[in-house]
DSSP file (Angstrom, degrees, kcal/mol; ACC not computed):
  #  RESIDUE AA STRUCTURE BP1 BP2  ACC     N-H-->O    O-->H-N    N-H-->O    O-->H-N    TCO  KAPPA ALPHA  PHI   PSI    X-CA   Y-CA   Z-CA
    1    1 A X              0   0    0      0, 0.0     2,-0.2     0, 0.0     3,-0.0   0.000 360.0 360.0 360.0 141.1  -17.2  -21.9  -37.4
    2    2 A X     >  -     0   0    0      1,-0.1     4,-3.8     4,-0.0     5,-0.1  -0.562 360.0-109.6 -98.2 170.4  -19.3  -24.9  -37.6
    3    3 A X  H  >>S+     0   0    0      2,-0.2     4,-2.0     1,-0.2     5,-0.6   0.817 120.2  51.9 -73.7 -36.2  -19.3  -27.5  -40.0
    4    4 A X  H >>5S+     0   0    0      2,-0.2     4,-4.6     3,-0.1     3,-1.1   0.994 111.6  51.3 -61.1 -56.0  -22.6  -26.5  -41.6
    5    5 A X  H 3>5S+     0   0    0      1,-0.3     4,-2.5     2,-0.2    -2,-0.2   0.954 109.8  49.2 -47.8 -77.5  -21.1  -22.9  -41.9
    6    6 A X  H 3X5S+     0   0    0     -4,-3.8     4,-2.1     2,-0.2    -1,-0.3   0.779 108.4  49.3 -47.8 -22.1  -17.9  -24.2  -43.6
    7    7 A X  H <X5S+     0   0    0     -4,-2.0     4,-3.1    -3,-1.1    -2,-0.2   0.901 113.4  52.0 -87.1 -29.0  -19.7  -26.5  -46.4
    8    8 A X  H  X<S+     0   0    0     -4,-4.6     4,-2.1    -5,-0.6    -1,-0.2   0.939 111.2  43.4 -82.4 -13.8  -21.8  -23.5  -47.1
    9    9 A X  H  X S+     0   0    0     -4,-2.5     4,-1.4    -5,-0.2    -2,-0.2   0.903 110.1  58.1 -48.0 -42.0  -18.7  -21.1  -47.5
   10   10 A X  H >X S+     0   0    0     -4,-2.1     4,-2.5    -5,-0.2     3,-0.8   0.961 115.5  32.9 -62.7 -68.2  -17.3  -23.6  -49.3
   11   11 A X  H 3X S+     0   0    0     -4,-3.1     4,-0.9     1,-0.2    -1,-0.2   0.644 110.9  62.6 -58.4 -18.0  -20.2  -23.6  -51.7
   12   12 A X  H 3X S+     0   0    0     -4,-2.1     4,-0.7    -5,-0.2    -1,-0.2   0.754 106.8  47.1 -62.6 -30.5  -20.9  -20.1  -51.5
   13   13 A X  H <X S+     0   0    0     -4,-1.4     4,-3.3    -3,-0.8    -2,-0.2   0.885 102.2  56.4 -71.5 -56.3  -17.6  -19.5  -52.9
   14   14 A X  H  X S+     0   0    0     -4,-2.5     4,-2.4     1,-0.2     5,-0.4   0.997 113.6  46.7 -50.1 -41.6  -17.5  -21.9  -55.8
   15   15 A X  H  X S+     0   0    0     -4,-0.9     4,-3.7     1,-0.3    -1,-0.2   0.966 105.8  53.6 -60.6 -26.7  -21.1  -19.9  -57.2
   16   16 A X  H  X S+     0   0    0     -4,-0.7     4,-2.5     2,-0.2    -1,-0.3   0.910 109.1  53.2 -80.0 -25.3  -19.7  -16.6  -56.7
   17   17 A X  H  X S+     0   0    0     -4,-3.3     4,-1.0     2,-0.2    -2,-0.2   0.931 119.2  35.8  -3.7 -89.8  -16.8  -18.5  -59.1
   18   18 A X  H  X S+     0   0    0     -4,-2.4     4,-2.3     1,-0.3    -2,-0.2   0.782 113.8  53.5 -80.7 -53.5  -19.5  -19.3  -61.4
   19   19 A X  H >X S+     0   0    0     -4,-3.7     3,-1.1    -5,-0.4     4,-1.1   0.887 109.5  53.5 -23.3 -83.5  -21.7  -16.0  -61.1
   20   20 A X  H >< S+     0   0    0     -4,-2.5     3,-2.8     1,-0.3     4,-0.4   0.795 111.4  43.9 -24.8 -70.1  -18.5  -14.0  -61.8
   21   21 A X  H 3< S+     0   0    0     -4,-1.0     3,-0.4     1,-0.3     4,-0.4   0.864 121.7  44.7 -55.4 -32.2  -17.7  -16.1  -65.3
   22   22 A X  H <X S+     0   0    0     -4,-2.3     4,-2.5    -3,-1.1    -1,-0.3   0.690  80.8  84.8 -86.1 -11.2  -21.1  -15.8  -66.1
   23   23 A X  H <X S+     0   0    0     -3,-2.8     4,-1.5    -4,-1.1    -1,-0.2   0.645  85.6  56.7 -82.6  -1.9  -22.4  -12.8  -65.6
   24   24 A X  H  > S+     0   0    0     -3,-0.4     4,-1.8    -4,-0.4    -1,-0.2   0.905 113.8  49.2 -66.2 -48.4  -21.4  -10.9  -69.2
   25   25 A X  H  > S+     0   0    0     -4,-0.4     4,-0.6     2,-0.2    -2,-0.2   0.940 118.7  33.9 -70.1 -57.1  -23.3  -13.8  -70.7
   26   26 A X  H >< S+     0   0    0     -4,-2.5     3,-0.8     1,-0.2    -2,-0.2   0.870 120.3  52.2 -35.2 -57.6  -26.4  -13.4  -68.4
   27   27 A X  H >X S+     0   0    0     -4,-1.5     4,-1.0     1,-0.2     3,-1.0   0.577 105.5  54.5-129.2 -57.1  -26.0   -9.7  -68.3
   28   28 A X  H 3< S+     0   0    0     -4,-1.8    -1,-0.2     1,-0.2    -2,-0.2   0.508  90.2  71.4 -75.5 -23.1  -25.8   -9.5  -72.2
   29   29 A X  T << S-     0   0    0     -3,-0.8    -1,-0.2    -4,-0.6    -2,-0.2   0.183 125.7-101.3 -85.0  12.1  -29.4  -11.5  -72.7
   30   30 A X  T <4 S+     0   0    0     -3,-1.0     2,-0.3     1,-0.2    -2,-0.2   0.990  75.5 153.2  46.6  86.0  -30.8   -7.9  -71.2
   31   31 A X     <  -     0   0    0     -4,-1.0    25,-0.2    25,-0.1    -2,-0.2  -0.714  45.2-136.8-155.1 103.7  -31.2   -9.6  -67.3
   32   32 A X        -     0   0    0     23,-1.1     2,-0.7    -2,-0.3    23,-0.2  -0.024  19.6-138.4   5.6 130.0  -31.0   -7.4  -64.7
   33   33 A X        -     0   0    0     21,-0.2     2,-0.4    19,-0.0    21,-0.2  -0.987  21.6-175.2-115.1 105.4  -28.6   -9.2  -61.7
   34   34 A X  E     -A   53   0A   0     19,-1.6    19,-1.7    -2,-0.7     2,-0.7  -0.930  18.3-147.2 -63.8 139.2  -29.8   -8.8  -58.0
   35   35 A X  E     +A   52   0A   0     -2,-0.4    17,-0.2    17,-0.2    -2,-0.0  -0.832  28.4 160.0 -83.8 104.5  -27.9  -10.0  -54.8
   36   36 A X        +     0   0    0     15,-2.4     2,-0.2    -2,-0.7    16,-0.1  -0.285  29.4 142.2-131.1  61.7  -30.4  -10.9  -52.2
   37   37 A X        -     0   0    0     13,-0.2     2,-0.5    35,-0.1    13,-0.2  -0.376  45.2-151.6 -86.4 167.5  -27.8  -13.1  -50.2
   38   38 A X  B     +D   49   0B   0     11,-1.8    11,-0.5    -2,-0.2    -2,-0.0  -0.747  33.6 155.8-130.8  72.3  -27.7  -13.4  -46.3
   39   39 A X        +     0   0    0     -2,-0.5     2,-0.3     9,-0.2     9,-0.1   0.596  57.9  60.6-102.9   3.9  -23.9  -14.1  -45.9
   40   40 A X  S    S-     0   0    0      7,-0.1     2,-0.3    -3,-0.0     7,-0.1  -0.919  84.8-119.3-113.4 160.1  -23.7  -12.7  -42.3
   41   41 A X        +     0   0    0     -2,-0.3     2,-0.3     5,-0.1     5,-0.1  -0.752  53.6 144.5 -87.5 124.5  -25.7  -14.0  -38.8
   42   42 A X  B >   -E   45   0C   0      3,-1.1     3,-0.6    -2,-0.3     5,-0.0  -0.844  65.5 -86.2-146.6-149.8  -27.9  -10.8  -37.5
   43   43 A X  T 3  S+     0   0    0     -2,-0.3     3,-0.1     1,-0.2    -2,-0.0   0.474 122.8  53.7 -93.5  -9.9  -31.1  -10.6  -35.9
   44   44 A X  T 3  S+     0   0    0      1,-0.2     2,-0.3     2,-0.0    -1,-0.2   0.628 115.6  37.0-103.4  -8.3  -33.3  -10.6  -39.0
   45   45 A X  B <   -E   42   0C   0     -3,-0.6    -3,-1.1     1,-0.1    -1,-0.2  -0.960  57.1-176.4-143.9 118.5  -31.6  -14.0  -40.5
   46   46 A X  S    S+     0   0    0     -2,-0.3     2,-0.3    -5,-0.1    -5,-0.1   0.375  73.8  35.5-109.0   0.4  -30.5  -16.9  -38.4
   47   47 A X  S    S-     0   0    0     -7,-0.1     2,-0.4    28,-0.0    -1,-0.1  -0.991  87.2-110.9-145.0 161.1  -29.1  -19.0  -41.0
   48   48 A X        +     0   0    0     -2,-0.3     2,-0.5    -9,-0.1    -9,-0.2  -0.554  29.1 179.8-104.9 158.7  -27.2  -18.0  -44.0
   49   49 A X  B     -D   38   0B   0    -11,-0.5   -11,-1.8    -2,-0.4     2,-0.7  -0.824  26.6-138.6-133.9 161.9  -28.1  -18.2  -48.0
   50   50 A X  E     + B   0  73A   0     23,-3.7    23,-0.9    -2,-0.5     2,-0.4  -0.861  40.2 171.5-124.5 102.7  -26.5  -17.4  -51.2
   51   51 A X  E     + B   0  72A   0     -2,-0.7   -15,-2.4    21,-0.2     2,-0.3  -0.980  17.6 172.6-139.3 140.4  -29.4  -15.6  -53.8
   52   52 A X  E     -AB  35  71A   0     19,-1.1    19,-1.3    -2,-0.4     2,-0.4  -0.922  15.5-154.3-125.1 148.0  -29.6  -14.1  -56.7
   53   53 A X  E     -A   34   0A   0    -19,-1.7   -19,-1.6    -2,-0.3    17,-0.2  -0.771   5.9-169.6-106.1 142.5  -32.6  -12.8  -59.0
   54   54 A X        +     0   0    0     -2,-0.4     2,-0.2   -21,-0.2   -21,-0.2  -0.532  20.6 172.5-156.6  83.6  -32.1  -12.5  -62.7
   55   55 A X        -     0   0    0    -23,-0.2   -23,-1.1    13,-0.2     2,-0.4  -0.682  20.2-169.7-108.9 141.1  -35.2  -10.7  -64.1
   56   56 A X        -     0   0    0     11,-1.2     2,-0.4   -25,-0.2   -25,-0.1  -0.988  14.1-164.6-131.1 129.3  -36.1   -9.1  -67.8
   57   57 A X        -     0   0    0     -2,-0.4     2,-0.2     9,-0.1     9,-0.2  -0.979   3.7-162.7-127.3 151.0  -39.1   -7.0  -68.1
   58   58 A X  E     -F   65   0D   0      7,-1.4     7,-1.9    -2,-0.4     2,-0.4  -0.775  24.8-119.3-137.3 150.9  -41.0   -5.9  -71.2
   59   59 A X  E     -F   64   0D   0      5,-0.2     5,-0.2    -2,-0.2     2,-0.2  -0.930  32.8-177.4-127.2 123.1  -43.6   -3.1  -72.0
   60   60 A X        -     0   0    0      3,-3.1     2,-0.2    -2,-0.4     3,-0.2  -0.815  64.4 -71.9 -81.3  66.9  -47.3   -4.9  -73.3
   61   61 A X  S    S-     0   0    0      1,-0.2    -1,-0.3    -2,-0.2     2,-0.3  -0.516 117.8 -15.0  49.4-141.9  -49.5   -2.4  -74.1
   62   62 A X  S    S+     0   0    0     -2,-0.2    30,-0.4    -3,-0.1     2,-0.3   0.259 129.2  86.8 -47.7  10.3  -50.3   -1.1  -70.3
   63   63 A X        -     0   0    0     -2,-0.3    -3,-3.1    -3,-0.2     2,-0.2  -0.925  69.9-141.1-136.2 151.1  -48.9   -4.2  -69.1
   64   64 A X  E     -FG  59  90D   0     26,-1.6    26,-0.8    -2,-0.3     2,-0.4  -0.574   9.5-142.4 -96.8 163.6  -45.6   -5.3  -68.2
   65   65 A X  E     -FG  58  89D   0     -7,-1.9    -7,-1.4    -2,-0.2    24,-0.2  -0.997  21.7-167.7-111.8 116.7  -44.3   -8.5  -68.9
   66   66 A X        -     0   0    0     22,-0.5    23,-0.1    -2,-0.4    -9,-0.1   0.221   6.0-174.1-119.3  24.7  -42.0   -9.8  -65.9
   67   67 A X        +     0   0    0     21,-0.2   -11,-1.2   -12,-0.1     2,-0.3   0.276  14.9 173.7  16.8  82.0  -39.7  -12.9  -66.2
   68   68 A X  E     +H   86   0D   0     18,-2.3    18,-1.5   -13,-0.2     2,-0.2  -0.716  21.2 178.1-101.9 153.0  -37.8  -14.2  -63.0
   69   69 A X  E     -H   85   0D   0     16,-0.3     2,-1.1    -2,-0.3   -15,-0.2  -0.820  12.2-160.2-145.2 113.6  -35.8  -16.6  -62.0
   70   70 A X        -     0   0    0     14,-4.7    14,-0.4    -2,-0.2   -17,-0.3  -0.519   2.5-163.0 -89.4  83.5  -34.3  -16.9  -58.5
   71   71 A X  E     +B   52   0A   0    -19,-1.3   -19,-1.1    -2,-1.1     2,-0.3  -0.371  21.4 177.7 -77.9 117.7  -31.2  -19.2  -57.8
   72   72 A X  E     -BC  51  82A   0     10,-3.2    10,-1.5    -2,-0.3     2,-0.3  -0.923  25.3-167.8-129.9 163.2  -30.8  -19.8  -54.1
   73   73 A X  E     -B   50   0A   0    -23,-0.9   -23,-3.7    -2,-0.3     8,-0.1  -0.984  16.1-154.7-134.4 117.4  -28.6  -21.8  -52.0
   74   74 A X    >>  -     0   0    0    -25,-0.3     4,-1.1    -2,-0.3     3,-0.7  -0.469  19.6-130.5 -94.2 149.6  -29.6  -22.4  -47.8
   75   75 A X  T 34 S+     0   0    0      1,-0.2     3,-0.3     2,-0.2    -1,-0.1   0.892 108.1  57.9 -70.8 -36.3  -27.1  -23.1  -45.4
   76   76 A X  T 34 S+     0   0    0      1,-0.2    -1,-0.2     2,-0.1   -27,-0.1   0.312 119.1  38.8 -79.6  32.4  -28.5  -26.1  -43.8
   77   77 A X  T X4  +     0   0    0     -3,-0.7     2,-2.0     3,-0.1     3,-0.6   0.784  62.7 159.2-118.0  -5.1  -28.4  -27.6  -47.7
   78   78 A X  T 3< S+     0   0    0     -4,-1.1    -2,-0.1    -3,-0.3   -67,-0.1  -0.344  71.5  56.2 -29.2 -14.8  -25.2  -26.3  -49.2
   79   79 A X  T 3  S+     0   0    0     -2,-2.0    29,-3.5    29,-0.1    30,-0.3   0.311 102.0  58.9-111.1  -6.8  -25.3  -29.4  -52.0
   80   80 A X  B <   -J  107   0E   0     -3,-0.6     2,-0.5    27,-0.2    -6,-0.2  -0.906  67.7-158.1-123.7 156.8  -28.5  -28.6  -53.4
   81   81 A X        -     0   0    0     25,-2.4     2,-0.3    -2,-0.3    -8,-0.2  -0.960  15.8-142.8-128.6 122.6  -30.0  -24.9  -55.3
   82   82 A X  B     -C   72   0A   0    -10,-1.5   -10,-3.2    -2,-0.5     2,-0.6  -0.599  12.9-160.2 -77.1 142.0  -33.5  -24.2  -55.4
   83   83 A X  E     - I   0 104D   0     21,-1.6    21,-2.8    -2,-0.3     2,-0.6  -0.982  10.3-175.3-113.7 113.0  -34.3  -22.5  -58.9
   84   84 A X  E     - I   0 103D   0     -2,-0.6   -14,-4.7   -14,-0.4    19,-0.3  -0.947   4.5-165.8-129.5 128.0  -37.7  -20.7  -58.5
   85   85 A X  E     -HI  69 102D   0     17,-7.0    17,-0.6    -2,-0.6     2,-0.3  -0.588   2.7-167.4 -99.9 178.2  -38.9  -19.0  -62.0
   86   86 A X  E     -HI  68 101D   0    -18,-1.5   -18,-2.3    -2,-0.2     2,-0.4  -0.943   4.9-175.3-150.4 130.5  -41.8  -16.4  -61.9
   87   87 A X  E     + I   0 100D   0     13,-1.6    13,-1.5    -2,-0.3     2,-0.2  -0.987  12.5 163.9-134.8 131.1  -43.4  -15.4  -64.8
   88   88 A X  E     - I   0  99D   0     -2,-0.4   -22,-0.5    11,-0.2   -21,-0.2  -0.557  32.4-153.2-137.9-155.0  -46.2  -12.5  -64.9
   89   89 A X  E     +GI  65  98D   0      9,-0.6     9,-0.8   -24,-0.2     2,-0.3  -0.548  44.4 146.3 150.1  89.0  -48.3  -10.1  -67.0
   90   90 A X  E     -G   64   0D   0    -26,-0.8   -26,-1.6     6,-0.2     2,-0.2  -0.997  45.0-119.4-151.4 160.1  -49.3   -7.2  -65.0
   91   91 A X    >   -     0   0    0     -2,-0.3     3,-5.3     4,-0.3     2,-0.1  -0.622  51.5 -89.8-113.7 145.3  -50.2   -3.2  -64.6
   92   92 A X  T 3  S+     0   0    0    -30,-0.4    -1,-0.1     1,-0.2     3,-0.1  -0.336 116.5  11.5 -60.3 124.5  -48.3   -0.9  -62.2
   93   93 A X  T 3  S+     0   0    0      1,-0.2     2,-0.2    -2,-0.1    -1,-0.2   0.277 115.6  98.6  85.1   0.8  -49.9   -0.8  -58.6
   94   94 A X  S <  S-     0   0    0     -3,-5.3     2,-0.4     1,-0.0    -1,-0.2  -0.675  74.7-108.2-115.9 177.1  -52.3   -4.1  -59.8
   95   95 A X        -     0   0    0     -2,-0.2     2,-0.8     1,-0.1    -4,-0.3  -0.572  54.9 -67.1 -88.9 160.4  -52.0   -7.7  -59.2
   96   96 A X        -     0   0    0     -2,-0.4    -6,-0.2    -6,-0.2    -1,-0.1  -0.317  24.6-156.1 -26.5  73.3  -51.1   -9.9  -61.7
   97   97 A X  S    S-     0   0    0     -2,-0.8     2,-0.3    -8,-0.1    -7,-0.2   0.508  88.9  -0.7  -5.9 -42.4  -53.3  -10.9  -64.8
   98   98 A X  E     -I   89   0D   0     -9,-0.8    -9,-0.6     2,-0.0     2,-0.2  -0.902  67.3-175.3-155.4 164.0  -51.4  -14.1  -65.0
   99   99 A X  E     -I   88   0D   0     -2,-0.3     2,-0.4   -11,-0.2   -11,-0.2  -0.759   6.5-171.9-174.8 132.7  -49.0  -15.6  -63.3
  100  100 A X  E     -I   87   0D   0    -13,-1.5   -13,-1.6    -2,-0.2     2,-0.3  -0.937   9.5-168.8-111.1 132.0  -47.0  -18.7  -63.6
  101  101 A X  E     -I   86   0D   0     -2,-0.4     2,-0.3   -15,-0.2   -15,-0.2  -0.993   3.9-175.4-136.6 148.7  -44.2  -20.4  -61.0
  102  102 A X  E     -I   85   0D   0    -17,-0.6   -17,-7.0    -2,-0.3     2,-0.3  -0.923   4.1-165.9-130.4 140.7  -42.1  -22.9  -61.3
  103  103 A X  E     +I   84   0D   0     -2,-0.3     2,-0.3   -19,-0.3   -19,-0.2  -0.971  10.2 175.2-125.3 118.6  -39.6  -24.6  -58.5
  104  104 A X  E     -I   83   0D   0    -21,-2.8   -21,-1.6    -2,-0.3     2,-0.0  -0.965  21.3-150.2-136.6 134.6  -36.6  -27.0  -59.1
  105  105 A X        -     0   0    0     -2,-0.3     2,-0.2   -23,-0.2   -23,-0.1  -0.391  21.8-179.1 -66.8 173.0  -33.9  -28.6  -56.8
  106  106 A X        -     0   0    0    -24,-0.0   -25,-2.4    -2,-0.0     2,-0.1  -0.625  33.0-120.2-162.9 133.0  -30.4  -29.2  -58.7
  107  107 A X  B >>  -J   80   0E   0    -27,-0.2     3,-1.4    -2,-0.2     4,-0.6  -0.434  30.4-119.4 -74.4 126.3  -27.4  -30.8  -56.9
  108  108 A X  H >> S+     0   0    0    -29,-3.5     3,-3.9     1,-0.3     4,-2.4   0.943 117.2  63.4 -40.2 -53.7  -24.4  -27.9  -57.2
  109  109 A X  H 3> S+     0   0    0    -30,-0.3     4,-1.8     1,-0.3    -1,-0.3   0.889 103.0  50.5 -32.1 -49.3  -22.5  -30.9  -59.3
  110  110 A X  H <> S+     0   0    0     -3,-1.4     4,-0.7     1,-0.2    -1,-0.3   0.808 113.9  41.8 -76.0 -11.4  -25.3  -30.4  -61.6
  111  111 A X  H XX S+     0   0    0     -3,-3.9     4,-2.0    -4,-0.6     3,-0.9   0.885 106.3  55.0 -86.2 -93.0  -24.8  -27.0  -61.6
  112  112 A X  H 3< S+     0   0    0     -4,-2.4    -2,-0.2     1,-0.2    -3,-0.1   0.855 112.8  47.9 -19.5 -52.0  -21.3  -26.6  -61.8
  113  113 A X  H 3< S+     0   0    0     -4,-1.8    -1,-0.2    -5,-0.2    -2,-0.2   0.866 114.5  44.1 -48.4 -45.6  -21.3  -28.9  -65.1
  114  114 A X  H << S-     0   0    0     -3,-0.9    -3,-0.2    -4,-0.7    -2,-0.2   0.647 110.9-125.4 -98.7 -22.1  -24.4  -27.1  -67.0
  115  115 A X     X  -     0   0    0     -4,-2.0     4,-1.0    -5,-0.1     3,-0.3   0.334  12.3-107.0  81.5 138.1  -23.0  -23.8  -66.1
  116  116 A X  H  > S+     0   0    0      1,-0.3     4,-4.3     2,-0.2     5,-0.3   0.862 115.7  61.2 -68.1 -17.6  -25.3  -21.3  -64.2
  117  117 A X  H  > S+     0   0    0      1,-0.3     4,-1.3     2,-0.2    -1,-0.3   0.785 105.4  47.7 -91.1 -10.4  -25.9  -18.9  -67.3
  118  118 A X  H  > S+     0   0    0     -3,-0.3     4,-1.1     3,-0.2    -1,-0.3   0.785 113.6  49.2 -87.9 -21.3  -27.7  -22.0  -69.3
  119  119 A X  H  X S+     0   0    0     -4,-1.0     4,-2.0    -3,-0.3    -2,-0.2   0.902 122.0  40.3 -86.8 -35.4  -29.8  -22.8  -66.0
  120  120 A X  H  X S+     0   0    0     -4,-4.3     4,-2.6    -5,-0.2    -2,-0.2   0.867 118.1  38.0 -39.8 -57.1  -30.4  -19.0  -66.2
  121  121 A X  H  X S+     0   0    0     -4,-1.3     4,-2.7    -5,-0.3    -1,-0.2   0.966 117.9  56.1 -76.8 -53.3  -31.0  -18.2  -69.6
  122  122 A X  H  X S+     0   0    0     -4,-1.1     4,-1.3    -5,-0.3    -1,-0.2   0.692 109.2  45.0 -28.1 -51.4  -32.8  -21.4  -69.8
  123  123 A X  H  X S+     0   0    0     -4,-2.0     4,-1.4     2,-0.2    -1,-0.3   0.914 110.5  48.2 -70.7 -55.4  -35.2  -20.5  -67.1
  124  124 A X  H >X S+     0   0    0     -4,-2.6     3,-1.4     2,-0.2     4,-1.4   0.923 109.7  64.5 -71.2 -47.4  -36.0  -16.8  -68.1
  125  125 A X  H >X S+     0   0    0     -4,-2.7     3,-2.4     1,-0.3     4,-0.8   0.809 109.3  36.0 -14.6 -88.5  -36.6  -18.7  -71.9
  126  126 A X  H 3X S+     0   0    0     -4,-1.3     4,-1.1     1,-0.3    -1,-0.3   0.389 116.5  50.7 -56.6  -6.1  -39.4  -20.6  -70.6
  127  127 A X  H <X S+     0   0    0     -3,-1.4     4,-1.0    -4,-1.4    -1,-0.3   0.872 113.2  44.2 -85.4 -49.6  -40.6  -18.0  -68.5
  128  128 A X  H <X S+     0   0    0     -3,-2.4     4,-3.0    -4,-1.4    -2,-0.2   0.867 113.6  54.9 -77.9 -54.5  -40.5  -15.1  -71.7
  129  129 A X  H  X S+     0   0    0     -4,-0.8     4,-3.0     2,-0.2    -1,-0.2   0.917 113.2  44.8 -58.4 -38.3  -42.3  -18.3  -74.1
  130  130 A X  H  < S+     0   0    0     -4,-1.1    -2,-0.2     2,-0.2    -1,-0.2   0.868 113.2  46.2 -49.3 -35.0  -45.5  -18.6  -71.1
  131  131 A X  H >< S+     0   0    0     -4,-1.0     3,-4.0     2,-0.2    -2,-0.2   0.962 109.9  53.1 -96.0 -50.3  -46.0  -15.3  -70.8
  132  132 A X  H 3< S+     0   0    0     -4,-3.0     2,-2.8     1,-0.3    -2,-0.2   0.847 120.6  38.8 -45.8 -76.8  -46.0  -14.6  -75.1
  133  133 A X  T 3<        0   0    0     -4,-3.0    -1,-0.3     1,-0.3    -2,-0.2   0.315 360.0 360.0 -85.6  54.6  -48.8  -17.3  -75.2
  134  134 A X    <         0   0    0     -3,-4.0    -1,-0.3    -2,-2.8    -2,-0.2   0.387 360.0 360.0 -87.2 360.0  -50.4  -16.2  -72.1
């Protein structure tokens, strides 16, 4: 195992930590949990990443209202998680009416402190207020 490989086990583990404690509280704000991690080497991924999606959708007349936030972790960073939110307002099989994204870095420490389900909930807030005054 290489030393990149261990610091991101090492961090993969503490989130799935935090993920665990958190997810009733996430889970309870009606937010839908996906796993879209890469925790093994194959031919389609040549490094590994620890992500999850934590999405709420709402019915707008003909239109949905879609709320995202993706927390992901790279192996070649293991100390930092990109937070990318998504916010839309769109009809089934068209593109998007609106659409907002947002991107943030955050040092795991900061993470570990603030607790993931306040960067969560936090995120899908602002995400939920854009798209209402969209």
């Amino acid at each position: 195992m290489t030393e990149a490989e261990k610091r991101f086990r090492e961090a993969e583990r503490r989130l799935d930590e935090m993920l665990r404690s958190d997810e009733a509280v996430i889970a309870a704000g009606r937010v839908t949990i996906s796993d879209r991690s890469a925790r093994v080497y194959h031919y389609k991924n040549e490094s590994l990443s620890w992500s999850y999606r934590f999405e709420t959708r709402r019915a707008r007349g003909s239109e949905i209202e879609n709320t995202s936030v993706t927390v992901s972790l790279y192996e070649h960073e293991p100390d930092l998680l990109r937070v990318c939110g998504l916010a839309e307002i769109f009809q089934i099989g068209q593109l998007s009416r609106w659409r907002s994204k947002t991107e943030a870095l955050l040092p795991l420490g900061e993470v570990e402190r603030v607790g993931l389900a306040s960067i969560v909930l936090d995120a899908i807030r602002t995400g939920e207020e854009l798209v209402a005054s969209a």
